[in-house]
N, C-alpha and C positions, 0 to 999 in steps of 0.2 A: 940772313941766317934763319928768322924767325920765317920765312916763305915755304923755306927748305923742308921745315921740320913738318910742317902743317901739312906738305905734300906728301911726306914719306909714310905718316901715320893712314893719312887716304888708302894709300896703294897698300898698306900692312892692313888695313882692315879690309878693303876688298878683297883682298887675297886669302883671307880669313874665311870670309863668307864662301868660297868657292869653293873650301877646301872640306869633305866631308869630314865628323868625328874617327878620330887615331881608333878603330878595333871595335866601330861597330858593325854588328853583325843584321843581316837582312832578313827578314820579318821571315815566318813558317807557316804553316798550317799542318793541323791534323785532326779536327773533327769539330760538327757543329753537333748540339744538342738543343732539344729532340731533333732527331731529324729527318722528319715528315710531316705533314700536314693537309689538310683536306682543299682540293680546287675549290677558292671562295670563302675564303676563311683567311681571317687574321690570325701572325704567327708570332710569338716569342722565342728566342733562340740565345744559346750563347756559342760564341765561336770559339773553338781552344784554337791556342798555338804557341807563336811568342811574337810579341809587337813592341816598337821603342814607344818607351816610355819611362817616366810620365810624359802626359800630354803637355805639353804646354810651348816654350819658341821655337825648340828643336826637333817638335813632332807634333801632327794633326791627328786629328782622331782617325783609324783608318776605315777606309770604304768598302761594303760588299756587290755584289750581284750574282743569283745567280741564273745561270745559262742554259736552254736546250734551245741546241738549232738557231731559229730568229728569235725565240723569246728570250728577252731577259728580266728579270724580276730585282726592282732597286729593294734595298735594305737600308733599311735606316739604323745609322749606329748610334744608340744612345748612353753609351756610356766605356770606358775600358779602367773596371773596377780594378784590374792586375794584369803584369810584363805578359800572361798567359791568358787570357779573354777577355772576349769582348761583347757587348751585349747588344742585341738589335731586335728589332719589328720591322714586318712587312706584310703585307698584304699580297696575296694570292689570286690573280684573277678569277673568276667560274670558268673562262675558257679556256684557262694557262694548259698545255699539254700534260700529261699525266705521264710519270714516268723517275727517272733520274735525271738530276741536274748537279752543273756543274758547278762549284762557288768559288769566287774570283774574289782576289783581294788587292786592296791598294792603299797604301800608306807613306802620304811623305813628309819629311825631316831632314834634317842638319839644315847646314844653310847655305844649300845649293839653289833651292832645295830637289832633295832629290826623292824619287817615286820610288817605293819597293814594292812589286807584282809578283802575283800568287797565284794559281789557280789549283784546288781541290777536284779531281773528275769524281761523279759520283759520287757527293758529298751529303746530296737530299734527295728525297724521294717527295712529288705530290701525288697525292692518290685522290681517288676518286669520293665523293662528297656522301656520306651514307645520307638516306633520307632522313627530317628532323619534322617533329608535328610540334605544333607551337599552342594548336587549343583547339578540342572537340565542341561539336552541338549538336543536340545536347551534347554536356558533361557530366550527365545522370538520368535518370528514369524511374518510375516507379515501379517494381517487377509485378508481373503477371500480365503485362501488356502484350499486343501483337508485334508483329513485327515492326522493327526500328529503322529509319531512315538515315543513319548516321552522315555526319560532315566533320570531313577530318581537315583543319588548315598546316599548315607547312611551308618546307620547301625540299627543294631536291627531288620532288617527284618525278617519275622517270615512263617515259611510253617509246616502243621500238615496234620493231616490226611483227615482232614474234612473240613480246612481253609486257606487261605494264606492272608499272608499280599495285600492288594489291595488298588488303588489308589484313593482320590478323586480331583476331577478338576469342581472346582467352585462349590465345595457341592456334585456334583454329581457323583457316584462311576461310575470308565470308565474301559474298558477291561484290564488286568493287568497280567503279566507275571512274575513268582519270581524266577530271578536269583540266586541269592546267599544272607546271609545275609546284602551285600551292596550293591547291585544291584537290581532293579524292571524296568520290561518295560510298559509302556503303551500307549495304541491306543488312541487318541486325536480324539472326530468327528468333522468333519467340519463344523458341527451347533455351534458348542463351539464355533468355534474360525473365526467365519463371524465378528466380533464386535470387534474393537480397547478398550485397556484397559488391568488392572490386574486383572491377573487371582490369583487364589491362589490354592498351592497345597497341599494334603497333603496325609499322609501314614498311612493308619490302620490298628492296628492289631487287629485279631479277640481275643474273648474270650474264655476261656477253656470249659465255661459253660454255660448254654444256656441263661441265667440270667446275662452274664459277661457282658456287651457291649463290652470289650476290653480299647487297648489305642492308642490314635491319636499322630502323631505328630505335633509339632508347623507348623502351615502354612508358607509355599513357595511360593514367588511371580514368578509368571511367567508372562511375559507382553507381549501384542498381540499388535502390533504395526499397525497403518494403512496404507494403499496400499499407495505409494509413487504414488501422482498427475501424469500424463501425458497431454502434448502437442500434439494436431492433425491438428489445426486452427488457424489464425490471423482474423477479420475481422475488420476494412477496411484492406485492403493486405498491405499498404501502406499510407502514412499520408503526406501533405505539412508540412515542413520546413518554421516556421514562421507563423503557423497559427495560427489563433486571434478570430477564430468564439466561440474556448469553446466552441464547438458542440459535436465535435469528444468525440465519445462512442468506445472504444476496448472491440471487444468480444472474448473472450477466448475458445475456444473450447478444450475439450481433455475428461480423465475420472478420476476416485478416488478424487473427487473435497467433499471436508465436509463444512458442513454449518461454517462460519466464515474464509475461507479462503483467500487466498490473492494475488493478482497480484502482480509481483515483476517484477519494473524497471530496467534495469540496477544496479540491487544489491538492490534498493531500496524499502521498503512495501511499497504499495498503502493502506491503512487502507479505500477508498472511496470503495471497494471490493464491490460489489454486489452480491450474493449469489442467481445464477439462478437456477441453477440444480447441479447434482454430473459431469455433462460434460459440463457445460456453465456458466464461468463468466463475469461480466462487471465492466469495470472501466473508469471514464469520462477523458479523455486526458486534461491536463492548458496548457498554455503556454509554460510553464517552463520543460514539459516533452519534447517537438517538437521544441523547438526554434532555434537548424542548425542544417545540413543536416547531416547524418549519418545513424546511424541505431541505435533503443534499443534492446537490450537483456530481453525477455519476458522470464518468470519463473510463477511459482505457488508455495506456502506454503499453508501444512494445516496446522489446530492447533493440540497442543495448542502450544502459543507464549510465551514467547522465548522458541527456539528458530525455530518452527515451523519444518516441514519433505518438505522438498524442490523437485520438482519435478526431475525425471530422469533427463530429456532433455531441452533444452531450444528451443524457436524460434526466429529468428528476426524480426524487424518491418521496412521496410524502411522507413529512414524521406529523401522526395524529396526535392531538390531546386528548384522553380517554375522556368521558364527560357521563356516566355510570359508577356508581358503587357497587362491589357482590352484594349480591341479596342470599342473607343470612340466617337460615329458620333454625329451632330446636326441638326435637323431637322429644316425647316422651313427659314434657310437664304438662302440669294441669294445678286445679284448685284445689283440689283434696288434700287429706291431712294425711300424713306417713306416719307409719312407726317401724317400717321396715329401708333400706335404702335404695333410694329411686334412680337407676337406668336413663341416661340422656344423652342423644344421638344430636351431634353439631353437621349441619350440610348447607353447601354455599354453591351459586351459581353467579357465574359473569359473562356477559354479554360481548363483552369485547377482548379484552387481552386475556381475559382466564383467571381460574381461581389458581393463585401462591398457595397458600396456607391456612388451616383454621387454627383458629385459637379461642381457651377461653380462660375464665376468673372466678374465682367464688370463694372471697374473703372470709371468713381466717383459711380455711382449710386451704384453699388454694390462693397466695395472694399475689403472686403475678402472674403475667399472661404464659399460656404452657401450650406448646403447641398439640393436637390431636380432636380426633372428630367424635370419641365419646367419653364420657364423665358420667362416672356414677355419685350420687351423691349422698356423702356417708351419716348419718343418725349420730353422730358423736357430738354433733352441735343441735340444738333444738330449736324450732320457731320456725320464723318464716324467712327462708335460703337464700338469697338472689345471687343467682348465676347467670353470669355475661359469656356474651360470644361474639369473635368477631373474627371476619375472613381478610384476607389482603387478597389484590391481585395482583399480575406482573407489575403494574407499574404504581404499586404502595399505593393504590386508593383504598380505604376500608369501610367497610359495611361491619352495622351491629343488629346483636338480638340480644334483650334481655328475659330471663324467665325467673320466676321464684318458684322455690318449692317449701312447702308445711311439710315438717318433720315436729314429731309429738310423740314418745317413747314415755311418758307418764302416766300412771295408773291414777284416775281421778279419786279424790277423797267426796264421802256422802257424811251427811247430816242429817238425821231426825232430827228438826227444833221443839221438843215438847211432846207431853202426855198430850194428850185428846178426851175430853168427854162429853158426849151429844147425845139427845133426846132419838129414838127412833125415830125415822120421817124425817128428822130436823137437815140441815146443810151441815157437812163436817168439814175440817179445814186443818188440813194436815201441812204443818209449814219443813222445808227443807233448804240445804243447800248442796251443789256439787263445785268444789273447789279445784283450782286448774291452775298451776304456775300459771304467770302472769306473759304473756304472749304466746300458749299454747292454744290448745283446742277452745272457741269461744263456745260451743255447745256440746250437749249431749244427750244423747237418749237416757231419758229417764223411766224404770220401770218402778213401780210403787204394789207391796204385794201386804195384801193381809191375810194374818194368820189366823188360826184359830189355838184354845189353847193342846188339843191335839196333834197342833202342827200342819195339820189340811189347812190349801190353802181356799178361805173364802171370798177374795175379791183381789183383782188384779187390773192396775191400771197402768196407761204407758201413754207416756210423752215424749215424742219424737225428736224434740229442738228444747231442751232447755236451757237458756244462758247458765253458764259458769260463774262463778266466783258472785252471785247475787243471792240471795234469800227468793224464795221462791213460796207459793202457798197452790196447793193441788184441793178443792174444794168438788164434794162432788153429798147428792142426797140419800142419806145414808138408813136403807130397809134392812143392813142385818137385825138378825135376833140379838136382844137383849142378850149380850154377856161382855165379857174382857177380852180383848182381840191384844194381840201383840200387829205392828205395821214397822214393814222394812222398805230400806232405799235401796237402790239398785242401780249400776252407771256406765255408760259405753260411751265414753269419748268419740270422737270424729276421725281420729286414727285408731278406732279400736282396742283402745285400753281400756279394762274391764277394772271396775273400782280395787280401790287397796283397800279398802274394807266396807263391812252394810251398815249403814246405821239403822236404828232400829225404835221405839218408841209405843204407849200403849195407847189404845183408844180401847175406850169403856162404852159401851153401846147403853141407854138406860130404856 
């Protein structure tokens, strides 16, 4: 009994396997996506339609190919993410026929198992390979050169009977040489490539027919780079150390100089760049570029920034250290005594960087430094004046002068010390004094007059330099006639003040 049963399950399950699923339906198609692709090129695609599934006892992943003529092209199916596609690669020969092809399908299931076949006519198209450049050389230049040698690598390049693949360089086809399918040379003119910038390259093939245009390849940059600046020139050749005028202009001189470029300090842009010519720039010097002695390192950048094309060469600039003071004179003093207000003219020369400024001082009246180049000097203070001058130059070194000036606006006081009375013939001795504020005029002319008593006068004497503020005695041998003389003092200071009063006194002649 137990033999029976073991047998009949056999044959019910075999008969099982043979028999396909109750109302299933056989696989379709109706489009691949994308679908075309270049001879020689790997392809991804998805297939629509409708396929059993899920994958798995009762169905295999299904097959593609597809067809022209003798070729057929396998597909690899890598996946059937849903009942309606499926996913594949494949690969394209180079010499696959070019044209429409048919795509065939095949998928089998249940557990027969059984095969369901498809064919799609005109399903895909391969077309023909446009050319492709993978890398120039050069792939730059520096503009204003001759003519360029160019070498173009690739592939797809194309030579016929009638046509070869030929280049274009910024739109425009240039002379062209066809090496091998990956290989092309071409002649670059030197009109092309006078002008900094990207160029673009690219590779055409001709078409079969005269109606074809052909196929381009995707554009190549090729970049034309500008002539790197040169240095010829500094002007000023050299600069002071410490200058403060903010005058100083550096002119650059060289060539390849492009509008917006830029002076370069000691590593630093100047962005104040002045853009003279392709051989001439300027930039104004601060303080802060020249302030000790050394030297800069002068450069150029063109654009564009960041991070600019920096020239070949560089040049220096000397910063000197002055080693001169202005030399400072004043006009107009001397050693004389004043009693009117003295005129003084300040004048400064420098040797090197130039007179800044004069200045000068003259304590109480003027007691700090005031800048201007003449000073009179006013009688409201008396004695002896000292007036300072001093110049500066660009770069604060100073130079001094000192002068004094006597001012004496005091009317000197006289003394008669005493009557007088001497023998005729005998020696007389008329004692006096002339009194003088104490740091004014130290002398004066002394005139000494005797009178008579009618007032004529009988004898006059004069002494040129008499000290001041001392007693004094004027002795001289005395031949008047016997009588009573009146004798007067008389005083002219060294600024010309004439006494505040005579003194006066008698001598008796016997």
């Amino acid at each position: 009994m137990r033999t029976r049963m073991t047998l009949f399950l056999v044959v019910l399950v075999g008969a099982i396997l043979l028999v396909a699923p109750a109302g299933a339906a056989a696989i379709t198609l109706s489009s691949v996506q994308p679908d075309h692709a270049f001879a020689g090129d790997s392809a991804a695609c998805v297939v629509y339609g409708s396929f059993h599934f899920p994958v798995g006892p009762l169905a295999a992943l299904p097959t593609f190919t597809l067809v022209k003529g003798a070729t057929t092209i396998n597909l690899t199916t890598t996946g059937l993410p849903a009942v309606d596609r499926a996913s594949v690669t494949f690969n394209i020969p180079r010499s696959a026929p070019l044209g429409l092809y048919t795509l065939n399908a095949k998928q089998v299931w249940g557990f027969g198992p059984i095969t369901d076949s498809l064919s799609l006519p005109n399903a895909f198209t391969v077309q023909k390979h446009p050319p492709v450049i993978t890398s120039l050389n050069p792939s730059t230049v520096v503009a204003g050169g001759g003519d360029l040698t160019l070498t173009v690598y690739g592939d797809y390049f194309f030579s016929g009977l009638l046509a070869t693949s030929h280049v274009r360089f910024n739109g425009v086809n240039v002379a062209t040489t066809y090496n091998s399918p990956t290989v092309l040379t071409a002649t670059i003119p030197a009109a092309a490539l006078a002008t900094s910038g990207a160029a673009t390259v690219i590779v055409h093939n001709p078409g079969s027919l005269i109606l074809d245009p052909g196929q381009m390849s995707d554009p190549y940059t090729f970049t034309i780079t500008a002539k790197a600046p040169f240095l010829s020139s500094l002007s000023p050749a050299s600069v002071w150390a410490g200058y403060v005028k903010n005058d100083v202009v550096l002119t650059v001189g060289g060539g390849n100089f492009l509008a917006g470029a830029r002076i370069v300090l000691n590593g630093g842009d100047k962005t104040a760049t002045t853009f003279v010519s392709a051989t001439q720039l300027t930039v104004p010097l601060v303080g802060a570029d020249i302030a000790m002695p050394g030297s800069l390192t002068v450069s150029v950048k063109n654009p564009p920034f960041p991070p600019g094309t920096s020239s070949a060469g560089a040049l220096l600039l000397p910063v000197v250290a002055e080693t001169t003071d202005p030399l400072v004179t004043i006009g107009g003093a001397d050693s004389a005594w004043h009693k009117t207000p003295v005129a003084l003219t300040f004048t400064a020369t420098d040797s090197q960087s130039g007179v800044q400024k004069v200045q000068y001082q003259s304590p109480p009246t003027v007691a700090t430094w005031t800048d201007g180049a003449a000073y009179t000097v006013p009688t409201s203070t008396q004695g002896t004046i000292t007036v300072n001058a001093q110049a500066l130059d660009w770069c604060n070194r100073v130079g001094t002068a000192v002068a004094t000036i006597n001012i004496d606006t005091t009317k000197p006081e006289t003394a008669a010390l005493g009557n007088v009375s001497v023998k005729r013939g005998n020696t007389a001795r008329l004692k006096y004094r002339i009194t003088e504020p104490a740091g004014l005029s130290p002398s004066a002319k002394v005139v000494i007059k005797i009178k008579r008593g009618n007032g004529t006068t009988a004898k006059t004497f004069t002494i040129n330099s008499a000290p001041t503020n001392s007693l004094r005695t004027y002795a001289f041998k005395c031949n008047l006639a016997k009588a009573s003389y009146k004798w007067y003092v008389y005083a002219t200071d060294l600024a010309g003040n004439t006494q505040d009063n005579v003194a006066r006194a008698t001598l008796k002649v016997k």
